[in-house]
N, C-alpha and C positions, 0 to 999 in steps of 0.2 A: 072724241078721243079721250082715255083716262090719263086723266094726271097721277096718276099712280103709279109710283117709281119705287123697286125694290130694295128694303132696307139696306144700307152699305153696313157690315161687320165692324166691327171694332176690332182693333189688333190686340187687344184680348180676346175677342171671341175668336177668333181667326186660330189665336193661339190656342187654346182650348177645345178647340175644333181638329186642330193636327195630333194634338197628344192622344186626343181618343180615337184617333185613326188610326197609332202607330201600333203596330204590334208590341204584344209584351213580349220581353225577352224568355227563351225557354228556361226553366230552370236547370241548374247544373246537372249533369248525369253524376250521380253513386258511383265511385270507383270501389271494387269490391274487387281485397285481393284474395284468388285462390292457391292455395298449397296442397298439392297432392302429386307423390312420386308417379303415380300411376296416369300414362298419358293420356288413354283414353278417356279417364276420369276425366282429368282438366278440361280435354276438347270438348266434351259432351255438357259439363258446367260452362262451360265458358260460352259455348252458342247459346246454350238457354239463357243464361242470364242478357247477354244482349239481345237477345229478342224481345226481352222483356223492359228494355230502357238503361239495363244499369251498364256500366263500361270494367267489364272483366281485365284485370291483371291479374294472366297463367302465371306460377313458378312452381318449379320441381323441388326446389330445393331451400334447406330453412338458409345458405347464405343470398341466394334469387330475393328471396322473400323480404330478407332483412333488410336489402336494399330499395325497396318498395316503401315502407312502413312512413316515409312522411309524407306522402302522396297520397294515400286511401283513405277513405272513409269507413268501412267494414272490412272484418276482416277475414275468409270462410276456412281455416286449417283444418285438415286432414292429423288426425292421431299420429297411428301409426305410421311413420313412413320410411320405414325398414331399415335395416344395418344399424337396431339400435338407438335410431332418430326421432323426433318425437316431433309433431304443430305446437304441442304446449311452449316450445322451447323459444318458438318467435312470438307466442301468444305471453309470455312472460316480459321478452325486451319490448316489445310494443305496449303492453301495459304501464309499463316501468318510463316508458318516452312519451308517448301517448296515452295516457288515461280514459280520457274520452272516447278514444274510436272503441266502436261495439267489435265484441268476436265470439264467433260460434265454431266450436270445434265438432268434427265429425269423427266418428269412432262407432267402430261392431259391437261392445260395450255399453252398457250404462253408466256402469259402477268406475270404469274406467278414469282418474282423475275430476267426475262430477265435484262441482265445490271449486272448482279453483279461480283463475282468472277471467275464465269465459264467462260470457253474458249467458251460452245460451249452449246446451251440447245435442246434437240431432244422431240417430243412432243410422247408419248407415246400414240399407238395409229393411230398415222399417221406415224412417222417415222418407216422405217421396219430394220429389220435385216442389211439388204447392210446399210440402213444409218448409222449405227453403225459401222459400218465395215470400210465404207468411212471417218467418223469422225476420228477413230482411225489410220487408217494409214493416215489422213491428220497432226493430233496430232503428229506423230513420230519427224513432222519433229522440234517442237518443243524440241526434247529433242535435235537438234544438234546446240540449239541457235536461231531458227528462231520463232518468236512469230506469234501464228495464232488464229486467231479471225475471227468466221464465224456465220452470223447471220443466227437465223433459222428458217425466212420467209421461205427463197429458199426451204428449206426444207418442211414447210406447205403449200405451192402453188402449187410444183409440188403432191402432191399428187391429187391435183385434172387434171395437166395435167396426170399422167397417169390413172386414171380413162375413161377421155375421146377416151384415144387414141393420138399416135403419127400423126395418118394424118390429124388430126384436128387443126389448129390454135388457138391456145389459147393467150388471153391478160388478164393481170388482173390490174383493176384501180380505181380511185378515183373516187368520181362523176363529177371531174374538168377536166377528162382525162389523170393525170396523171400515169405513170407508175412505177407498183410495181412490175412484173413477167411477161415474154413472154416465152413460149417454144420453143425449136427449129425452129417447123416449122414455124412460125412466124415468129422469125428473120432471119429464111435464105429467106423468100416469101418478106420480109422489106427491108432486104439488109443489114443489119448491129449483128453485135454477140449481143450475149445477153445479156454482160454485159453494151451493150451501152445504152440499156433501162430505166433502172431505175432510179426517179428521175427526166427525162424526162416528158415533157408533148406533147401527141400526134397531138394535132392540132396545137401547133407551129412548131412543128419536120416534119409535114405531114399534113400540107393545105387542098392541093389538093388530099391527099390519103383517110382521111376522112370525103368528104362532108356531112352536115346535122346529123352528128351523136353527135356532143355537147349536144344538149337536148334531143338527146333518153339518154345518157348516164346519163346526172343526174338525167331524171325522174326514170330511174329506180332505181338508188341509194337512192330516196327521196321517192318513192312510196313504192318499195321492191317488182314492177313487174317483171313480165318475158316480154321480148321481142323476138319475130319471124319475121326474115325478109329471106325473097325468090325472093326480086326482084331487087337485085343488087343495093342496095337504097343508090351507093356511095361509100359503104363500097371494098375497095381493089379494085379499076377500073384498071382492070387487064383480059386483054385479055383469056377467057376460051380457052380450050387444044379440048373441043366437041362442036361440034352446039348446040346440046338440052340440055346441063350442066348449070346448075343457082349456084349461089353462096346460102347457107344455112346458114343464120347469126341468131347467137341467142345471146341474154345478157339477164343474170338473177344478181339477186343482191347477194352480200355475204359482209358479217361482216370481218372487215379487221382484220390484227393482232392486230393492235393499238386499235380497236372499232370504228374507222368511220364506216359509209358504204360506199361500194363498189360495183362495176360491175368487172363482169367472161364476157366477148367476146370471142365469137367461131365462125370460121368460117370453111364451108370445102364445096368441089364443090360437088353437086349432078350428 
């Protein structure tokens, strides 16, 4: 028979032992209030967002809303919201009461009060569901002290890189060839992230990469033609992958967020 008797615990171990047993506590759900007259809107916001974990507070109205503001976390207002009435207008008493809570205003608009109190404005419209989604969990980190301020160009220009498609190069600029958006593939075809772009002006960054294209760019910007080019007119002189493959360069114009004009460049090999 073994004399071999199994260690009795210690009531520290014992203790030690339960704590790692216990569950963590979940973390608190995001109350995220939304404002928008329009009911369909809020029903439709409001189930997405709880699917997604956060705990939706509907109001229709900026007095709904005001009464909300020391219970939320985020805060999602609707611009316009008719008879006159504006989201800014609880996006100002909340600021003013709360400082910290993050807010993102929704508006058809860009130009629309950009600059003011909100953290963050999504263009209804163009922004989808994921932007909101993305805003919001970039907003959290705001509540652990970090201020975040994110302009919402990025957001209106990529909507036109996904339209086109990811394997298509997109640039988007000034009539002077400055840069205001590149998509992916562009800056990885460039050599540089994306964030290196903006601000940037192409033909001093890239001499030799964009011959003869300074005045197609501002005529388009100045006329509001389209341009087609197919025969490698400079643009990316860069060894094709096929013999028979041409590069397929188009610039059309487009009204910036500010109101300049502007040129859309795309490129992609045939």
């Amino acid at each position: 028979m073994s004399n071999f008797e199994p260690p009795v615990d210690s009531p520290d171990q014992s203790k030690a032992a339960s704590v790692l047993t216990m569950p963590f506590p979940a973390p608190p759900s995001i109350r995220v209030l939304l404002l928008d007259d329009e009911p369909d809107n809020l029903l439709l916001r409001s189930t997405i967002l709880r699917q997604h974990g956060y705990e939706a507070v509907p109001t229709a109205t900026i007095e709904e809303a005001n009464e909300e503001l020391d219970s939320i976390d985020v805060a999602v207002l609707d611009y316009h919201l008719g008879h006159g009435q504006f989201g800014t207008a609880v996006a100002a008493t909340l600021r003013e009461r709360r400082p910290e809570v993050p807010i993102i205003i929704l508006s058809a608009t860009l130009e629309q009060r950009f600059g003011g109190v909100e953290d963050m404005h999504l263009l209804k419209g163009y922004s989808s569901v994921d932007d909101l989604l993305a805003a919001l969990r970039s907003l959290e980190a705001k509540r652990r002290g970090s201020p975040v301020v994110v302009d919402a160009r990025d957001f209106f220009y990529s909507r036109i890189s996904m339209a086109l498609g990811a394997d298509v190069m997109l640039q988007i600029l000034d009539g002077d060839g400055l840069w205001l958006y590149v998509n992916e593939s562009a800056a990885r075809l460039i050599g540089h992230p994306r964030e290196w772009f903006p601000g940037r002006n192409m033909f001093t960054e890239l001499p030799n990469f964009m011959r003869g294209w300074r005045d197609i760019l501002r005529t388009v910007a100045e006329t509001r033609e389209t341009y087609i080019d197919r025969t490698r007119k400079g643009l990316l002189s860069l060894p094709l992958q096929k013999e028979n493959s041409v590069w397929s360069v188009v610039a059309f114009p487009i009204r910036l967020h500010d109101g300049r004009a502007g040129v859309v460049l795309t490129a992609r090999i045939l």
